[in-house]
Structure formats: structure tokens, C-alpha cells
MIVEXBA-978736 format. One record per residue (C-alpha): residue number from 1; residue in three letters; x, y, z. Coordinates in steps of 0.02 Angstrom, whole numbers, padded with zeros to 5 digits. Last residue first. Example, Ala and Ser with C-alpha at 12.3 -4.5 7.8 and 13.67 -1.06 7.14 Angstrom:
% residues 2
REC  resi  resn       u       v       w
REC     2   ser   00684  -00053   00357
REC     1   ala   00615  -00225   00390
This chain:
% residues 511
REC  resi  resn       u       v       w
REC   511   unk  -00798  -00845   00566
REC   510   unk  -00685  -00867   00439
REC   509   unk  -00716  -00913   00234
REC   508   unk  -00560  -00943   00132
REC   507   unk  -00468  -00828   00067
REC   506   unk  -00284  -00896  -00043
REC   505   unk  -00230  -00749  -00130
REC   504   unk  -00372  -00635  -00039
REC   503   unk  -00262  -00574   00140
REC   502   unk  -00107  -00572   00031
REC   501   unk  -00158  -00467  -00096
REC   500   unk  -00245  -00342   00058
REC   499   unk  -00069  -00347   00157
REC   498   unk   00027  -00296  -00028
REC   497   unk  -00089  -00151  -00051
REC   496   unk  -00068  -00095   00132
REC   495   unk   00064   00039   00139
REC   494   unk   00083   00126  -00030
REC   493   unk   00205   00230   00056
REC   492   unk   00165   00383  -00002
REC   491   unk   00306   00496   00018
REC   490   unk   00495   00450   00040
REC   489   unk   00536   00276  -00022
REC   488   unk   00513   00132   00083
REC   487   unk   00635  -00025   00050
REC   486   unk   00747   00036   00167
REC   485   unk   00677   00193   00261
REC   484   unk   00696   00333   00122
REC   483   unk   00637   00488   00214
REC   482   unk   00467   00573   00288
REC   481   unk   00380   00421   00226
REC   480   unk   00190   00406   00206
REC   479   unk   00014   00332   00239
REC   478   unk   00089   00227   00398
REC   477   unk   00019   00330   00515
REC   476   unk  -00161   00365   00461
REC   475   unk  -00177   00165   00410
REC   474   unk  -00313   00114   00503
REC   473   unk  -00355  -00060   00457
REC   472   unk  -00538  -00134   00489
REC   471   unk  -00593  -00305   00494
REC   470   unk  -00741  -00377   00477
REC   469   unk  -00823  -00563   00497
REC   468   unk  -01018  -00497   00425
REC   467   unk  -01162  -00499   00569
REC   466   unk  -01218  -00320   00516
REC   465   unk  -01057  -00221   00457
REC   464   unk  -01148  -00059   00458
REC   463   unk  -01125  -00009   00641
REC   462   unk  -00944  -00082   00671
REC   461   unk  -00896   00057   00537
REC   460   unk  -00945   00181   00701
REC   459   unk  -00862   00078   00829
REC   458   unk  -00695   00079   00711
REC   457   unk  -00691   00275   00738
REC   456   unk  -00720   00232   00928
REC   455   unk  -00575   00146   00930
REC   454   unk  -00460   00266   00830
REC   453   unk  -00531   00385   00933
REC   452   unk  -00504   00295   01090
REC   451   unk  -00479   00497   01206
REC   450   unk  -00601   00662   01165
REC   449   unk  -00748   00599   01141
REC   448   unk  -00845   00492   01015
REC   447   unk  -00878   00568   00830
REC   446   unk  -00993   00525   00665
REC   445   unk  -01171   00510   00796
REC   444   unk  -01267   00395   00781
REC   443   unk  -01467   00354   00768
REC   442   unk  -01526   00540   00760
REC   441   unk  -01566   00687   00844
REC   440   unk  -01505   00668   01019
REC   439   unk  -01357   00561   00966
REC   438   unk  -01250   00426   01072
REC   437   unk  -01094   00419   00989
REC   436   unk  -00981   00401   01160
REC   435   unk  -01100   00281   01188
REC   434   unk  -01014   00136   01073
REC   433   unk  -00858   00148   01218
REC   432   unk  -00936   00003   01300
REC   431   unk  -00903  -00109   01143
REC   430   unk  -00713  -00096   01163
REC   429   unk  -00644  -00158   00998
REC   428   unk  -00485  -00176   01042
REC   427   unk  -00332  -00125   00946
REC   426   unk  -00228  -00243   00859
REC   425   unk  -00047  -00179   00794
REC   424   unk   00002  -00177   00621
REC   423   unk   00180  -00212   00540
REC   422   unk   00201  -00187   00345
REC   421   unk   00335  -00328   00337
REC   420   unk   00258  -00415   00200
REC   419   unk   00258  -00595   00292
REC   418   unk   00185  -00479   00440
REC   417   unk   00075  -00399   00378
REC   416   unk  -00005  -00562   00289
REC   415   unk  -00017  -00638   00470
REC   414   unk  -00089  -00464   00535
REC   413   unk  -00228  -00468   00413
REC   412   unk  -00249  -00664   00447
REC   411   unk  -00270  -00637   00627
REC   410   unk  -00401  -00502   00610
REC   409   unk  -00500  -00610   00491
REC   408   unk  -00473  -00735   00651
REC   407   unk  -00536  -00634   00780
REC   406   unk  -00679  -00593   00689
REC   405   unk  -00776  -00418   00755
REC   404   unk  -00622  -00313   00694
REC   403   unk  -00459  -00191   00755
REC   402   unk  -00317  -00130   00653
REC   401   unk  -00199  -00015   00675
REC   400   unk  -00044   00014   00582
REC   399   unk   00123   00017   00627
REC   398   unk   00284   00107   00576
REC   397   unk   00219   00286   00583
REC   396   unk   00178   00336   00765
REC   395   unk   00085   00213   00857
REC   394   unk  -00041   00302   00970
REC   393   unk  -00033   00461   00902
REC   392   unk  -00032   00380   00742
REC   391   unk  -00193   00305   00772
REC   390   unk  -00288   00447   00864
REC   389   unk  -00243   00552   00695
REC   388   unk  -00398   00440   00613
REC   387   unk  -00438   00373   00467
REC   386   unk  -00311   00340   00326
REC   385   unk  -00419   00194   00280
REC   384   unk  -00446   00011   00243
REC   383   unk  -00570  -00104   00238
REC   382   unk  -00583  -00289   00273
REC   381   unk  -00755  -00381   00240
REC   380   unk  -00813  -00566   00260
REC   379   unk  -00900  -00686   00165
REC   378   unk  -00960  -00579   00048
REC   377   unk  -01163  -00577   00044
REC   376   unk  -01178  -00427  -00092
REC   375   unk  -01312  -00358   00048
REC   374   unk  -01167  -00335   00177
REC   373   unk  -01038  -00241   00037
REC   372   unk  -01173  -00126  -00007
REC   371   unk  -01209  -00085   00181
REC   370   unk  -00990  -00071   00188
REC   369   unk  -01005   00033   00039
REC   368   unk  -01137   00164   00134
REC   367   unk  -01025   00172   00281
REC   366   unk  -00856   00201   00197
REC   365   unk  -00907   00380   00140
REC   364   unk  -00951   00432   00331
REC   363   unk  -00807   00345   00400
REC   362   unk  -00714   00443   00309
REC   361   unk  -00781   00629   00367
REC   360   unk  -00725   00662   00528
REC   359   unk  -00662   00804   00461
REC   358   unk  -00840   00862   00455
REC   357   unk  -00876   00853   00634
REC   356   unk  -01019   00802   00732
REC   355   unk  -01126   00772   00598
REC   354   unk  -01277   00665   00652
REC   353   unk  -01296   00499   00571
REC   352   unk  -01460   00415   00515
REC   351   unk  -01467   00238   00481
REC   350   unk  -01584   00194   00332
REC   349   unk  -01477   00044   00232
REC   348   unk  -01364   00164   00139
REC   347   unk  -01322   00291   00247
REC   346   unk  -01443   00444   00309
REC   345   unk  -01359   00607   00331
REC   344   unk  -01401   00723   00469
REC   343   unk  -01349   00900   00481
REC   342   unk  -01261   00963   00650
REC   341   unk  -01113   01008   00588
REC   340   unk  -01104   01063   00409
REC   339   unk  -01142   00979   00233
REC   338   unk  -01038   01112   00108
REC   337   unk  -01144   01200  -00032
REC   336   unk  -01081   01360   00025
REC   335   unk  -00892   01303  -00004
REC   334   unk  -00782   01219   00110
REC   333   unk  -00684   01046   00030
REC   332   unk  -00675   00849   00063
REC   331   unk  -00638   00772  -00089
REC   330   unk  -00712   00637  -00150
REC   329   unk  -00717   00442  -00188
REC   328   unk  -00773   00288  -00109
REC   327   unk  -00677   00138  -00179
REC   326   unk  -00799  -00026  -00149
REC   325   unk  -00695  -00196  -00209
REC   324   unk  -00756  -00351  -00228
REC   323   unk  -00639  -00528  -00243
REC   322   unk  -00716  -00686  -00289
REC   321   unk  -00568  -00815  -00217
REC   320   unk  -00438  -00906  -00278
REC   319   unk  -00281  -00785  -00314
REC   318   unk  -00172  -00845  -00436
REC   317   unk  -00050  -00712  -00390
REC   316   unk  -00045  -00641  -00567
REC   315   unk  -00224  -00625  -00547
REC   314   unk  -00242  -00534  -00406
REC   313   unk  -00102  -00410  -00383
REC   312   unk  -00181  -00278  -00483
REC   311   unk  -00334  -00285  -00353
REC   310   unk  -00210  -00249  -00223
REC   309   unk  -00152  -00084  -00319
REC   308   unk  -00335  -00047  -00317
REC   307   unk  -00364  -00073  -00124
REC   306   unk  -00210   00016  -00086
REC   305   unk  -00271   00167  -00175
REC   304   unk  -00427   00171  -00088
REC   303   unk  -00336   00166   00080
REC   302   unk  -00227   00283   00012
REC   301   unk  -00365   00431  -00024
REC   300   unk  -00306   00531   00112
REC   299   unk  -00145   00559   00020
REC   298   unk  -00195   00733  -00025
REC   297   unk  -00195   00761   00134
REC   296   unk  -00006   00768   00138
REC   295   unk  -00002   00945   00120
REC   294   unk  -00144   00986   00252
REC   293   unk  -00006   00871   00397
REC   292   unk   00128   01012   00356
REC   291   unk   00032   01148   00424
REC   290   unk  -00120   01248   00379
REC   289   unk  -00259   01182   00550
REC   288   unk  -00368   01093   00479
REC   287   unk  -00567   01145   00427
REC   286   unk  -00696   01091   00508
REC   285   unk  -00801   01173   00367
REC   284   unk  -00726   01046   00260
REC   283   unk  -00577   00946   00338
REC   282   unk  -00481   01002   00170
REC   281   unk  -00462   00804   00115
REC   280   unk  -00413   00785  -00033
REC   279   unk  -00438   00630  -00140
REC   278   unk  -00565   00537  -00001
REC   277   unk  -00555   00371  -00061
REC   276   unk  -00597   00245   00099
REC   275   unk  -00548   00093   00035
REC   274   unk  -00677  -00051   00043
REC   273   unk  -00616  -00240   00033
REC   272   unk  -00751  -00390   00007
REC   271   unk  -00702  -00565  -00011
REC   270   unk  -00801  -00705  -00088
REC   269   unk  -00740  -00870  -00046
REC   268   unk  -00649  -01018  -00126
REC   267   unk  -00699  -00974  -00294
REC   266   unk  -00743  -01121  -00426
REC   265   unk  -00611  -01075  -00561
REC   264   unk  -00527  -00978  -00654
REC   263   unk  -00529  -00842  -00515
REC   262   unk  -00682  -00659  -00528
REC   261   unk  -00609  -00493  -00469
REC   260   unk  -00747  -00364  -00473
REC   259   unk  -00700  -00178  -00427
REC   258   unk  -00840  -00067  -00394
REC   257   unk  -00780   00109  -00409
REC   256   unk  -00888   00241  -00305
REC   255   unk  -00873   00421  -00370
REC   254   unk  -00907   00593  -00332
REC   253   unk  -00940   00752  -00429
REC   252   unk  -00807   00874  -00426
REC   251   unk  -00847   01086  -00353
REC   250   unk  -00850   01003  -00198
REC   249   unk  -00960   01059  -00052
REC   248   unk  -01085   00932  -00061
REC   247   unk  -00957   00806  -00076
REC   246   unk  -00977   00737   00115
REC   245   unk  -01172   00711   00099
REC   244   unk  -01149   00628  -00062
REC   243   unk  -01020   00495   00000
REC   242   unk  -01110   00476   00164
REC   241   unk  -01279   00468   00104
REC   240   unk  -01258   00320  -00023
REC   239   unk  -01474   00316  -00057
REC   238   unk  -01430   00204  -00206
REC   237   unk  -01542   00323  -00321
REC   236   unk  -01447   00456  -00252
REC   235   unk  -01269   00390  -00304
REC   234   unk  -01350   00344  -00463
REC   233   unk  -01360   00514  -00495
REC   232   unk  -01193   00559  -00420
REC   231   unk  -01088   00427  -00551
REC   230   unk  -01070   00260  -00505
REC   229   unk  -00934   00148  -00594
REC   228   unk  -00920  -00011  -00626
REC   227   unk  -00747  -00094  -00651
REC   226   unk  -00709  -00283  -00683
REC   225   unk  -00531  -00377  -00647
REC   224   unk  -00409  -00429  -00751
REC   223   unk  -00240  -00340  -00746
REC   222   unk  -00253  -00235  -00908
REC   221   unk  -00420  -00182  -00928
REC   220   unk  -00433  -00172  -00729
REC   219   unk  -00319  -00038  -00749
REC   218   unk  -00371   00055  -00868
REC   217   unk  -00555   00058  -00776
REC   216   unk  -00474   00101  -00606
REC   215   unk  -00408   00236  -00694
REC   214   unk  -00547   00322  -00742
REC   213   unk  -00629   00304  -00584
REC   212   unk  -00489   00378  -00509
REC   211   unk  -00504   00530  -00624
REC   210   unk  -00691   00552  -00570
REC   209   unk  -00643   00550  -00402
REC   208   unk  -00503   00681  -00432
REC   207   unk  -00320   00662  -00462
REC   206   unk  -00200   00790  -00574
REC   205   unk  -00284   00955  -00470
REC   204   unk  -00262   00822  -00295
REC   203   unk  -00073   00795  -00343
REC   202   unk   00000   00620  -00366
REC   201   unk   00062   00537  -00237
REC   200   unk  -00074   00440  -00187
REC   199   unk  -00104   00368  -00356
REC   198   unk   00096   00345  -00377
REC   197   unk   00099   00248  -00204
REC   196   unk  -00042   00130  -00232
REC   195   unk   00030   00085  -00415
REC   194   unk   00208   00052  -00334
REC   193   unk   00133  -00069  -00199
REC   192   unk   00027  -00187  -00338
REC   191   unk   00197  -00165  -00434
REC   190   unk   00308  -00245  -00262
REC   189   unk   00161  -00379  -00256
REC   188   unk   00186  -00438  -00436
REC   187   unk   00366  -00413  -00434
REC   186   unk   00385  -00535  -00286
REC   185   unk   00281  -00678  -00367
REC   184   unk   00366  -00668  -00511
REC   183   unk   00546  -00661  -00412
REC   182   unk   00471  -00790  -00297
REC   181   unk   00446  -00925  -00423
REC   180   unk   00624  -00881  -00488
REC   179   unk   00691  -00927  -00328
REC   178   unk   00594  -01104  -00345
REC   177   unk   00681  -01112  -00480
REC   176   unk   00837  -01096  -00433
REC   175   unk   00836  -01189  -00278
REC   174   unk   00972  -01120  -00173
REC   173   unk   01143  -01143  -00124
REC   172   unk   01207  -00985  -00144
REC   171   unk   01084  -00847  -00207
REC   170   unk   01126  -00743  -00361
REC   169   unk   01002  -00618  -00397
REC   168   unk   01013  -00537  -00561
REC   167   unk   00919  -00369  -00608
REC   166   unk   00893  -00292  -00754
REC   165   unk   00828  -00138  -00790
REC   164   unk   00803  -00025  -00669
REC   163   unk   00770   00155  -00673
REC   162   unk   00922   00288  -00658
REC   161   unk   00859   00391  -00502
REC   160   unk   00827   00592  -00509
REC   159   unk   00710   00580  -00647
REC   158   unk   00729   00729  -00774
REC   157   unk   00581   00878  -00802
REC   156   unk   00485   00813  -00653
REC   155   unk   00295   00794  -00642
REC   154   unk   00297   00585  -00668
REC   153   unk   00443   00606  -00544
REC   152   unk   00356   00480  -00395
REC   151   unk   00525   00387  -00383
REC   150   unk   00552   00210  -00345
REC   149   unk   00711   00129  -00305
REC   148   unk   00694   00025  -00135
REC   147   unk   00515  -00053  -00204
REC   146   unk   00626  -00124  -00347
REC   145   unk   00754  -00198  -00244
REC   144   unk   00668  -00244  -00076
REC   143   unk   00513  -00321  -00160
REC   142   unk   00636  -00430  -00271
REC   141   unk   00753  -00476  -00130
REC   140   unk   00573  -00525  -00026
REC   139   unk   00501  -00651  -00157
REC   138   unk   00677  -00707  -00232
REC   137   unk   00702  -00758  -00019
REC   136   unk   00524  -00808  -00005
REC   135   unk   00558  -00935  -00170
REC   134   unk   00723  -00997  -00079
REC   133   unk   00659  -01040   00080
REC   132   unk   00736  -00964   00222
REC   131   unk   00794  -01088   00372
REC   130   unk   01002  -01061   00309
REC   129   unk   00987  -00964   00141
REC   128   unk   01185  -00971   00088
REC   127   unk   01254  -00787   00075
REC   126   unk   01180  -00687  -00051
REC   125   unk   01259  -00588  -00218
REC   124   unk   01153  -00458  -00287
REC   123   unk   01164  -00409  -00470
REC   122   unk   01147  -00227  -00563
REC   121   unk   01107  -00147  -00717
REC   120   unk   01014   00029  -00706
REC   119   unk   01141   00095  -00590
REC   118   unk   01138   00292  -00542
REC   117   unk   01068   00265  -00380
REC   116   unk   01194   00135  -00302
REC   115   unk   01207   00136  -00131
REC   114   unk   00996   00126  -00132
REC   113   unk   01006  -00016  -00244
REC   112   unk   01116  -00111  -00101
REC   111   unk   00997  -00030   00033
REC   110   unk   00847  -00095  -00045
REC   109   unk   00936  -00281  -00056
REC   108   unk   00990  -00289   00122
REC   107   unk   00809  -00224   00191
REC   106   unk   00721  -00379   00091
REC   105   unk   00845  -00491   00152
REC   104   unk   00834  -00426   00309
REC   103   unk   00620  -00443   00296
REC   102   unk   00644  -00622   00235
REC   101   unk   00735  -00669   00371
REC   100   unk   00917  -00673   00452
REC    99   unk   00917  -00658   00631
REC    98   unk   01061  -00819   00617
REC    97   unk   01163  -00715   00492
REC    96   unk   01180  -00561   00626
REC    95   unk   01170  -00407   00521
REC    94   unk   01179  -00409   00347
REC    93   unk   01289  -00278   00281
REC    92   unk   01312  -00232   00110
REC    91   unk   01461  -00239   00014
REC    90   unk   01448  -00146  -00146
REC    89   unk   01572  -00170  -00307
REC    88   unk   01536  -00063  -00456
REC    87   unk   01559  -00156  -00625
REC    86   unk   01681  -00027  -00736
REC    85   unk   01846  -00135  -00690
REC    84   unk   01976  -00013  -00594
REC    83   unk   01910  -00051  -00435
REC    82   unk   01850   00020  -00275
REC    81   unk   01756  -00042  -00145
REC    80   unk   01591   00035  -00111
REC    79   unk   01517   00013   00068
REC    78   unk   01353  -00006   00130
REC    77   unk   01279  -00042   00285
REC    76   unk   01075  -00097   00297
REC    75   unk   01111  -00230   00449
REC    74   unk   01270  -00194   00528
REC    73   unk   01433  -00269   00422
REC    72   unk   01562  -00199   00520
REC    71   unk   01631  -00075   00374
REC    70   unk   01714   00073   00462
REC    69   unk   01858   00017   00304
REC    68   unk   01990  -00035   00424
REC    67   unk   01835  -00159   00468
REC    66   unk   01818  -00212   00287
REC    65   unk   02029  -00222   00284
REC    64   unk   02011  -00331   00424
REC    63   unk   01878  -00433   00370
REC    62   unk   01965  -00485   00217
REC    61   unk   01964  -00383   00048
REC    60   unk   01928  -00443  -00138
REC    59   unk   01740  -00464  -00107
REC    58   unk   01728  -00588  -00240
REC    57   unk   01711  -00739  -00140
REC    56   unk   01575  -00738   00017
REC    55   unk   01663  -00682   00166
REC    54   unk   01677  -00840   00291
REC    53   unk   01576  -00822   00463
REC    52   unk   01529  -00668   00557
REC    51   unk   01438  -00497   00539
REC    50   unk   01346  -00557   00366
REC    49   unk   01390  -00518   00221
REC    48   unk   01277  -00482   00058
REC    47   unk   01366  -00427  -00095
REC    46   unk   01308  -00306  -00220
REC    45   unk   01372  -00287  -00381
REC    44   unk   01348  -00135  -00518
REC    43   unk   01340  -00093  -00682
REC    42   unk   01321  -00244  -00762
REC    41   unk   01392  -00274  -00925
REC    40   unk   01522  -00386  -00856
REC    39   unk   01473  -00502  -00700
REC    38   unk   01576  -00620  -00679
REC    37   unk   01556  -00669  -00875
REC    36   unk   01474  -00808  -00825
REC    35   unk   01311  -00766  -00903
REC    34   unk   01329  -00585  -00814
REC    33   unk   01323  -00665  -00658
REC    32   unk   01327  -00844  -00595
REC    31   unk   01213  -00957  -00551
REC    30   unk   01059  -00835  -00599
REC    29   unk   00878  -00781  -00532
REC    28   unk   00820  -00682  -00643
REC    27   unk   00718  -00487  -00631
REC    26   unk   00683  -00399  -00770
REC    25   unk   00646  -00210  -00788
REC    24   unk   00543  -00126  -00920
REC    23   unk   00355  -00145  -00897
REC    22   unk   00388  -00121  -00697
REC    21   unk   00461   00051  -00750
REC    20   unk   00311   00091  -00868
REC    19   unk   00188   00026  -00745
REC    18   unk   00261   00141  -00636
REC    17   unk   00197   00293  -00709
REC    16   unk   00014   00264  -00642
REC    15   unk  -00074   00455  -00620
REC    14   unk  -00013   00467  -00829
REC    13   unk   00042   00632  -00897
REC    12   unk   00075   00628  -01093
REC    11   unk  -00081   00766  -01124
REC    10   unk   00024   00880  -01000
REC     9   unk  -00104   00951  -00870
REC     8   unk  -00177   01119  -00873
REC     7   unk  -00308   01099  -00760
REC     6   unk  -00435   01258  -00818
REC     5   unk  -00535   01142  -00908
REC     4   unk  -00596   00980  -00800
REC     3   unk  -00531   00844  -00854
REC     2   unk  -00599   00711  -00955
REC     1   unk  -00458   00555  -00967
């Protein structure tokens, strides 16, 4: 990559190390572990019990002695039991065995490789499926057990976690194969996730536009999909007003990445996704407030992110449709150059937009792509963005927002949240609030009033989709982790990657 001289960054560095660790674990399905060996050679065992019925064999203790133990077998418990042999023995609690889903399985299996930091080798024992198919049980155990054990520490001297690599998962009474159709299909997503969180991760000096772009390009190398990329110049000659208008006060030129997913065969639609790519966001001459929020703004490019770990995703999941991706990226700094309130920046397409606010500056890059994305003729649009604080005021940090003009785009967002267990909750698009923009100077306005803003944010992108199906996901709260919460690590969550691969695997048209 070209960086700019005075960041001294290690020539071995890489914004994506998790390709490395997805590159070197496996994942099986098996009938018994360690080849029938009972599990020798592997470092560690987990077993999956539920709060009732017959302990699984192997265990070694009765309930009794579990319960002696302060084990009770609550959803996400763990409990070691000690041996002599060198294979570790885990317990892990289930919870109620008729509540089981995919998302407990998935929960069960992050908090068995959580128990167990130091393993690299390890197998997972589970209790007969019951209504769960067996290929979105190796789906969901997979997601839970590598997704459960990641570690941005491309900048530390040792890794904190041993990485993974091997993993058995023995389910009773299940389809084998059909498990092992899962697994593939579970790494796949759980990598798309992985790459999302180490770009948004990774520091701003290590990450600009223009080093985005660059990765976008190794990335599409390897996983299939096209990459154009526009520089500043041709920036201009697009007229995208937004995304120049909010880097005038950068010292790094901006980007937009074009991603270009193209199936074997005749496509079943043509989906366009736009990630809002804003690689530090400083408020510019609005500038925030210095607390513990202006750290994490460096993830205020994981909507961008998520749409290039979804594009990852694409071909492995045999994904049938034309896919197009639109990553606007900048940072958002101060400087003399800076656009300030009260200038006007004309989008793509003519519309003129008064500056209000610059920290109100996303929907300002996202409106030019979502033009571009109209006059490409997809069949329907979703973006995503950490865009307003409104959202996780409203919802905190477990549930995104999202809001559209297509009921049922909307419906298939929040269908593929919820078989990924990244939960959103729908908004409305209240048209009446659209005056809140009203400008005196020009034709909107890039802020409402005080109270809706994560409504009236949405009212704004409403503006360029023209008659498109859209949908919009606001992920502001769900961006990062405080603290390991199952199968989400502490940081960037890489929240919406997996949604956006499951919204395009199988898109058809909606209206």
C-alpha cells in the first residue's frame, strides 16, 4: 500500500489479519472425536447440557455433583471439570432445551471457546437437535466459535488468545452432511464479520480512504468481485458533492469504491448496498465533545466496512444476484480548508443541501452514491451507516434501526437479522417530519430538529432514492462492544456484514 510518509507503519502490517486465522483453522463435523480416539490430541472438550433431561455421556459427574459444583446449566455457563488426561473438559450450559435455537447454540459454542482461551484444538459435544436443522445448527456453532475468539492484535507484540485450529463439532443425531454444509456456509459469513471488524478496528493513521480503496482491491482479487476506484478528480467530474464537500478539510484525498459482484449465471436481481465510509470522524468544525464516544470514531466507517466484508461473503454463498457496492470514504477533520455551516453543497443529481452541521456529515457522503446507485437501475437499495446518536439513544447497543420506503426490503433486512441474530428494530418513516429540513437557501437542509433524528436522518437519504425499494440501517449503536457478549468480541462488532450477505444470497426483486 502508498502511505503517506510520516506513518511509520510496520511493512508486515495488514488492516485484514483475519484472513490469516480463517486461512488456518478447520472446522468438521465428526461422529466421534479425535477419529475415535475420544478425543486425544485435542486440547479441549465442550459439552452442551441442557437444564433438564439425561446428561450427555462423557461428562463423568451427575446432576448433583454439577449442581454441588454452582453448575445449573443457565444459558452461557461454564464449568471445567478436572482430570488427569491432558483434553480439558467444559460443560456448558444450555438453558431450557425446548428454547433451544440457532442463536443458543450459537451463544453455547462462543462461551465454550471463551472458557477456554488458551486452546487451539478443541471439540463441542451437542445434545440431540430437536426442531433445529442440522446444517443451521453447523451454520450457527461455527459463527459462535470462531466469531467468539477473535482478537484485533495485528498492533500487539504477542496475541492474547491462542488462535484456532481445528475444530470438531459433534452433534447427536444429526445429518452429517448436511452439518458440514453449514460449517462452510457458517465460516463464510463468520470471515465476512471478522474482515468488517479488523477494518474498523484498525487505527485511523493505519486506515485512510485511500487505504480502503486499496484493500477493497486485495480483496476483491481474492473473493471475486470487481473494484473501481474514484480518485478526487473524478470525484468532480461526477459532481459527488457530499463526499468532496465533507473532505475539504482533510489533509487525505477521498475515495468511492465501487464493488461489482457478478453470479455464474443469469442474476436474479441487481442489488445495490452503500456504506457510509467516513474513516474518522472529528465532527469537523462541529467538532465533538473529547470523551470516550471521539475514540471510537474511528469506527465511523463500519457501515462501509460491513458492506465489504459482505461482499467477501458472496461467492462462497452462491449468491444469485448482481451485487453493487458504493463505499464513500473520508475523514471528517477541522482545518482552514474545512466546508462550514451554512455552505451549500450540491449532490450528485443537482440537489442543493445547506450545511446545518458538519457532524452531520454521513448522510452527506451517502447521498451522491445513492444518485449513482438510482441511475445504475438496481432493483432496490439498502445502505448502511453509523449515523446518528438519536439511534442509540433510542435503542441502546443491541439493536439497530432501520426504516425504508418498501415494506418488504425492510422485511427481508430484519428476516436476515434475525436468522444472524444481529437484532434491528423498524422505525417509521414519518413523512410529515420532511419539514424539519426546510432550507431558506437551498433545496434541503443536512439536519431536522431537536427530537426523530434518526428519522429525520433517514428523511434526508429518502431524498435521493427516487422511486427505488430502499432501506436504510442505522447502525450507531451496535458499531461496537464495551465487553465480550457471547459470540461478540469487545470493539468493533462488525455488526451488519452478515445481515447484508444474507439480504443478496438469494435477492429477488420487491416492490
Amino acid at each position: 500500500m502508498t502511505r503517506s510518509p510520516h506513518k511509520l507503519i510496520a511493512e508486515d502490517f495488514s488492516p485484514v489479519p483475519s484472513l490469516a486465522a480463517f486461512d488456518a483453522v478447520e472446522v468438521v463435523a465428526v461422529d466421534e472425536f479425535g477419529g475415535g480416539t475420544g478425543g486425544a490430541g485435542l486440547d479441549a472438550i465442550g459439552v452442551i447440557v441442557h437444564d433438564e433431561g439425561p446428561l450427555p455421556e462423557g461428562v463423568g459427574l451427575d446432576r448433583d455433583a454439577l449442581k454441588r459444583a454452582g453448575f445449573e446449566a443457565k444459558a452461557g455457563q461454564t464449568l471445567l471439570i478436572p482430570q488427569a488426561a491432558r483434553t480439558l473438559i467444559i460443560v456448558v450450559g444450555g438453558g431450557p432445551a425446548a428454547e433451544a435455537s440457532e442463536a443458543t447454540l450459537r451463544d453455547a459454542a462462543a462461551a465454550f471457546v471463551r472458557a477456554v482461551p488458551k486452546a487451539a484444538t478443541v471439540g463441542l459435544r451437542v445434545p440431540a437437535l430437536g426442531g433445529i436443522d442440522a446444517e443451521a445448527a453447523g451454520r450457527a456453532l461455527t459463527e459462535g466459535t470462531t466469531l467468539a475468539r477473535y482478537r484485533y492484535d495485528a498492533l500487539k507484540a504477542e496475541p492474547r488468545e491462542a488462535r484456532l485450529t481445528r475444530v470438531e463439532l459433534r452433534i447427536d443425531d444429526a445429518d452429517r452432511d448436511a452439518a458440514s454444509a453449514g460449517i462452510a456456509t457458517g465460516l463464510v459469513a463468520a470471515r465476512a464479520t471478522a474482515v468488517a471488524r479488523d477494518l474498523a478496528n484498525t487505527p485511523p493513521s493505519h486506515l485512510t480512504a485511500t487505504d480502503l480503496a486499496d484493500v477493497a482491491e486485495l480483496l476483491g482479487g481474492r473473493f471475486g468481485f470487481h473494484v473501481e476506484v474514484f480518485d478526487r478528480q473524478q470525484l468532480i467530474e461526477l459532481g459527488c458533492g457530499g463526499l468532496l464537500g465533507v473532505n475539504a478539510g482533510s489533509a487525505d484525498e477521498p475515495r468511492m469504491v465501487v464493488l461489482r459482484y457478478e453470479p455464474a449465471g443469469e442474476p436474479t436481481g441487481h442489488l445495490g448496498l452503500v456504506g457510509k465510509g467516513i474513516m474518522y470522524d472529528s465532527g469537523g468544525i462541529s467538532l465533538k465533545p473529547s470523551d470516550p464516544m471521539h475514540l471510537l470514531m474511528k469506527m465511523d466507517m463500519g457501515g462501509a466496512a460491513a458492506v465489504l466484508g459482505a461482499f467477501t461473503a458472496l461467492r462462497g454463498l452462491g449468491t444469485t444476484a448482481k451485487v453493487t457496492g458504493w463505499l464513500m470514504c473520508t475523514d471528517n477533520m477541522p482545518s482552514g480548508s474545512a466546508y462550514k455551516l451554512g455552505d451549500v453543497l450540491t449532490a450528485r443529481g443537482g440537489k442543493t443541501v445547506e450545511v446545518k452541521n458538519t457532524d452531520a456529515e454521513g448522510r452527506l457522503v451517502m447521498m451522491d452514491a445513492l444518485v449513482l446507485a438510482t441511475e445504475e437501475g438496481v432493483d432496490a437499495i439498502v445502505d448502511i451507516a453509523t449515523l446518528t446518536g438519536a439511534a442509540m439513544r433510542a435503542l441502546g447497543e443491541t439493536h439497530s434501526v432501520v426504516l425504508g420506503t418498501s415494506q418488504p426490503l425492510v422485511d427481508r433486512v430484519r428476516d436476515a437479522a434475525e436468522a444472524v441474530d444481529e437484532p434491528t428494530w423498524q422505525f417509521p418513516l414519518v413523512r410529515k417530519y420532511r419539514k424539519l429540513m426546510d432550507s431558506d437557501v437551498a433545496d434541503i437542509a443536512n439536519l431536522g430538529g431537536t427530537n426523530a433524528g434518526a428519522t429525520t436522518a433517514a428523511l434526508f437519504l429518502a431524498e435521493f432514492v427516487g422511486d427505488t425499494p430502499w432501506a436504510h440501517l442505522d447502525i450507531a449503536g451496535t458499531m461496537s462492544a464495551d465487553a465480550d457478549d457471547a459470540w461478540r468480541s469487545k470493539g468493533a462488532t462488525g455488526y451488519g456484514a452478515r445481515i447484508l450477505a444474507e439480504v443478496a444470497r438469494g435477492f429477488t426483486p420487491v416492490d
